[in-house]
N, C-alpha and C positions, 0 to 999 in steps of 0.2 A: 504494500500500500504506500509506500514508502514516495514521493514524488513532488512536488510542490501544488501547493492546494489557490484556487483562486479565489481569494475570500471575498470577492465582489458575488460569487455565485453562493456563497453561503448562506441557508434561513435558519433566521436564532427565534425559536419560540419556546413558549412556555413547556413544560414537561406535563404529558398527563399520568394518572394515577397509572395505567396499564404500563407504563412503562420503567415504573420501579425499581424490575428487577435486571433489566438492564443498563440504567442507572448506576448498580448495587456492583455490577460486575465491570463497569468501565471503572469507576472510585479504585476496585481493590487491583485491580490488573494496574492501573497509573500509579499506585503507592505501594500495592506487596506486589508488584510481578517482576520479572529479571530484564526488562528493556525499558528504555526510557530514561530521560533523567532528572526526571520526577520520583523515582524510583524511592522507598524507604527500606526496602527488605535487607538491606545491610544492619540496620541498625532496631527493625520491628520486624513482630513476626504476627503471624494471622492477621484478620480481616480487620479493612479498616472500617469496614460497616456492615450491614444487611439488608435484605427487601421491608425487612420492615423498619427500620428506622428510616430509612427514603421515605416508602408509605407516610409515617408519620409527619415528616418535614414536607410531604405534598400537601396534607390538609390542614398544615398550617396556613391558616386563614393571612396571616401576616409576614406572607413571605412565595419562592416560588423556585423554582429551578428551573433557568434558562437550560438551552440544550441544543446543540448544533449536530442533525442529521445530514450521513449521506447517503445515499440509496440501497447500499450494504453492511452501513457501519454508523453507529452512536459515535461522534468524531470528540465531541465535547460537552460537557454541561459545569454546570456553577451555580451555586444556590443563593440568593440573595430573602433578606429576612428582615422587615423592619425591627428595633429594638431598642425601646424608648427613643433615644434622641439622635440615634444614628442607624443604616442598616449594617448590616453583619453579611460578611463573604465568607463562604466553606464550600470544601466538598469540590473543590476548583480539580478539574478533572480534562485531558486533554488524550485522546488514545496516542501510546506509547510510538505507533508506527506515523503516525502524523507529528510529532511534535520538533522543533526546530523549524517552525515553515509558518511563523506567523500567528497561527491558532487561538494561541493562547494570549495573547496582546491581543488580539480581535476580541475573543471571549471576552477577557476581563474586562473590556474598554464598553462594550453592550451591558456586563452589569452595571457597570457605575453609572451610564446613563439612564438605566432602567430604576436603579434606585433613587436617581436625581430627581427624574421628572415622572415615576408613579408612584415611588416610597414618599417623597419628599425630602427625601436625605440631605443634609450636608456635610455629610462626616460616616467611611465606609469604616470600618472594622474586622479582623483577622487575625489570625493566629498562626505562628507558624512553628515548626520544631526548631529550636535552637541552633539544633547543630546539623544544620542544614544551609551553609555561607552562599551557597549560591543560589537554593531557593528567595531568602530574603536579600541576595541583591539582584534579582531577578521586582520583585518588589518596589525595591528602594530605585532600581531606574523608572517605576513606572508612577512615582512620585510619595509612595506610602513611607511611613514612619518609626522607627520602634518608640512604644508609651513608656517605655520605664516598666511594664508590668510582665513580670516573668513568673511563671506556676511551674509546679513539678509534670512531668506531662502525665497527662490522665491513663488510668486502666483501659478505660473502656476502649481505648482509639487503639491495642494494640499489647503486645508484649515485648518489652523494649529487650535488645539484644545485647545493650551495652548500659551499664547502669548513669545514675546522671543525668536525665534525658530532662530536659525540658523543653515548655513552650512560651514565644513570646508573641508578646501583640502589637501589633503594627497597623496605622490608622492614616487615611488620609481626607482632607479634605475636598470637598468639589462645591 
């Protein structure tokens, strides 16, 4: 699949509930599988999600997961979440054979305008694994921030392979 993608021809819509579970399986293939360099499996192990916790975050009323289809392949998706006085970005997901080709600056760029002008956002929010220097300047070129706010990273997202693991939060304005 590997090629350069024409993101002029790309449609970014909303995700619906049927498609969950393929949702569920781009998320863990872009963070546990062995290509890509989005990759986390050096450093976590199992799933970073499931069909139902997707489910759940679809019927959140205040919030949605964009998602870039191509006629044989889930290429993209990204969840955006209003959340008191800012929206919230996760689940930022790009398939492993497309990624270096734009995608993923297309993607995130549709959320923050989708939270500007339907959330009412001015201010996105994220979290990213610590030790992860090129995800968060991947980030930081795309104008986001670290808050000073750093947690131990959570169970739930995983079983860290290396101990230490944390995550920090990184916020931008629009």
């Amino acid at each position: 699949m590997r090629g350069n993608i024409n993101l002029s021809s790309i449609h970014v819509a909303k995700a619906a509930f049927h498609q969950a579970q393929a949702i569920s399986d781009l998320i863990n293939l872009t963070y546990r599988g062995t290509d890509g360099w989005t990759t986390e499996a050096a450093i976590i192990e199992g799933d970073r999600t499931n069909r139902q916790e997707i489910e759940n975050t679809l019927i959140n009323p205040n919030g949605c997961f964009l998602i870039a289809q191509l006629p044989q392949l889930l290429a993209s998706c990204i969840y955006v979440a209003q959340e008191k006085e800012h929206a919230y970005i996760g689940f930022f997901s790009v398939h492993p054979s497309l990624q270096q080709h734009g995608l993923g600056k297309f993607m995130l760029m549709q959320a923050e305008v989708f939270a500007y002008q339907s959330l009412g956002a001015r201010k996105l929010v994220m979290f990213v694994i610590s030790q992860r220097p090129e995800l968060i300047a991947f980030y930081h070129r795309r104008g986001y921030r670290g808050t000073g706010r750093v947690e131990a990273y959570p169970s739930f997202l995983g079983i860290p392979k290396i101990s230490g693991l944390t995550i920090e939060y990184l916020e931008k304005s629009v």
